[in-house]
Structure formats: C-alpha cells, structure tokens
Phi, psi and omega in degrees: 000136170305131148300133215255318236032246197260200179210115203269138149213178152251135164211172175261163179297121183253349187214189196284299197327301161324329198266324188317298190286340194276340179292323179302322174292305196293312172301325186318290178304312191254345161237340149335278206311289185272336156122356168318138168227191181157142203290002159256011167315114207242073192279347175270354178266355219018085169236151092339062183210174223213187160252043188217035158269306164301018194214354199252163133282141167248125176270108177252166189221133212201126155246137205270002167286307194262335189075036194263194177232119181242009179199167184175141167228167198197099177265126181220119198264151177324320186260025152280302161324302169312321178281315165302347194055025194124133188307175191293313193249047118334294187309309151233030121271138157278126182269025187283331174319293192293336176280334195255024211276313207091010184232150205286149176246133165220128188260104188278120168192189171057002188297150193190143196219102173317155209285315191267044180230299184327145154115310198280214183261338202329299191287351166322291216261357143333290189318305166306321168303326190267316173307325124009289200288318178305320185279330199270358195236016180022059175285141167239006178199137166215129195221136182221189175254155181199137218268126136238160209242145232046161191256358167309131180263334228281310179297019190241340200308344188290295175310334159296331182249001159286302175299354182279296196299307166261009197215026151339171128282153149276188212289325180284034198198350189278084161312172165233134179278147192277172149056192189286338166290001186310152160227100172314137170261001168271072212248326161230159164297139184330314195292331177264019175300136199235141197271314184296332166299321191306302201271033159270312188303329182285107210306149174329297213265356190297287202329296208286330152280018122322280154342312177254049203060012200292108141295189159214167191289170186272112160122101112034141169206139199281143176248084196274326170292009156273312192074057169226159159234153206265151187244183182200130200225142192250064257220137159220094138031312188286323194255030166276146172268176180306286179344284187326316213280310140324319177285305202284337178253000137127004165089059148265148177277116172211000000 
C-alpha cells in the first residue's frame, strides 16, 4: 500500500501524561537542539518546563500513525495570565499597551515541531488548531515571543533591521523590550538591506507570522539561557486582510 504518510490530529492536553509529552518534545528542541536550560529543566526525566505551565493550554500535535505528539504550543489567554500574575514575556517585553487595550489576549510560546516532522503541513495543522482556539475563546490579539538562535545580534543585523525597518508594530500595539537585554534592532539602513539574505536568516515560524500580517514590537531582547535572541510578534485579528485570514484559518468560512 502507498504511504499515506502522517495523520495529524490536534487536541489541547487534559491530564499530566499529556502535558508531559509536550514538556519532552521541548527539551528535545529547545534544549538538545538549540543548548536552553533554565532552573526548572528536568534533564534526567529529559522535560522542558517553567512555572507558567500549570496555568497554560498545552497544544499537541499528534501523529495518529505512530501515536507520537511531534508539535506542540502553549497557550496562555489573559484571565489564565491574571492567575499566573503575569504573562510569560513580561519578563522582557513591557506589555501594558495591550493590558490596558480592553481587548482578549492571547499569549503564543513554547511553539515547536519535531526535527523530521519540519518543512511539511505539521505546522499547518498547529495553525488551524489555534485558529480553532481563537474563535472558541474570542480572542483579539495574539503575541509572543520568537527566537533566532544565538546572541551575536551583529550576525543578525540583516534579519533584524529588515523587521524593523519594515514589519514595526503600530503605536497601539509596539511593545517594548525591558532591561539591559534590549537590543536595538535598527542596526542597518534600510537601503542597505539584502531582503534575500534577511528571510533566509529568519527562522520559519517568524516568517509564517509575517505572512499573515504580523508585526513585531520595538527592540529584541537577548535571551542567554536560552542562547536565543528574541522578537516579540504580535497579530490582531481585526487588521488581518481576507487573504491573510484564509490562509491562517485554512480557508474555512468561519
């Protein structure tokens, strides 16, 4: 029989086991892969987790051929966020613009995809899943963080000053990065830009919010327990155009 290959489902986590594979998937990614620690890392159970895990939806992604969970988000909506005593990237962005919008938030993070799942729809059927999640909790922005990996920013300078320069937030919507981690992100003039190098540099999931009208907040902010440096990416629902809209809900009428 022809390979059919995999077969996707989504669901959010409901019991520890669950929450378990998505922590397993994150060391796998963010710290094998990319070298992150951080004082709740569990390397002998190999988990990935925080204290802002007992407070999130946890998102899987599950191929129903093998019964692994290969994708995975962490979601944490504002009055989840309220219990927690704060969003996650709090820590480096100020988010009062958006607590003070009056409008529902939803906080995008921890997203990840196994390595030999990448390239395929595995993140497709994330999206969809999350489009999902947005509609059933009338969410109207939704924003995180998001890595290029390592902290030379100089080697970064393309892809950084291309999001500035062209992918700003507005003003109702321009986070800021706290602290000493700040990183300007205007590092060249616009004129000197090489557009193709930039989005080459620019990791996958940056790209796929872009793609769907996404900006990002003003300044980076280096993550060394991670070795990542970070974006803060922003989306509002209102100011998706039909295209954008099609695309992010998988071209369902919704």
């Amino acid at each position: 029989m022809p390979d059919l290959g995999p077969q996707f489902s989504v669901k959010i986590a409901t019991n520890e086991a669950e929450l378990r594979a998505a922590q397993a998937l994150r060391y796998q990614v963010f710290v094998r892969e990319l070298g992150g620690r951080g004082a709740m890392v569990d390397h002998e159970a190999g988990l990935e987790r925080d204290q802002f895990d007992s407070f999130c939806d946890h998102m899987l992604l599950r191929d129903e051929n093998t019964g692994d969970v290969v994708g995975a988000y962490r979601l944490l909506r504002d009055d989840q966020a309220a219990t927690a005593g704060q969003f996650y990237s709090e820590d480096e962005y100020d988010l009062s613009l958006l607590k003070s919008s009056d409008r529902r938030l939803l906080e995008l993070g921890r997203s990840c995809v196994r390595a030999d799942y990448r390239g395929g729809t595995a993140m497709y059927h994330l999206w969809a899943g999350l489009a999902d999640y947005v509609q059933d909790h009338g969410i109207d922005i939704l924003f995180g963080v998001a890595s290029f990996h390592g902290t030379d920013t100089a080697k970064l300078a393309q892809p950084l000053s291309m999001l500035h320069h062209n992918h700003l937030a507005p003003a109702d919507l321009r986070v800021k990065a706290r602290g000493p981690q700040y990183q300007n992100m205007d590092l060249l003039p616009i004129e000197t830009l090489d557009r193709r190098r930039a989005m080459l540099q620019t990791p996958a999931l940056i790209k796929a919010y872009l793609r769907l009208g996404g900006f990002v907040g003003e300044g980076a902010w280096i993550d060394h327990d991670f070795n990542t440096t970070d974006v803060c990416l922003l989306m509002d629902t209102n100011r998706m155009n039909q295209r954008q809209r099609r695309i992010y809900t998988g071209g369902r009428n919704r």
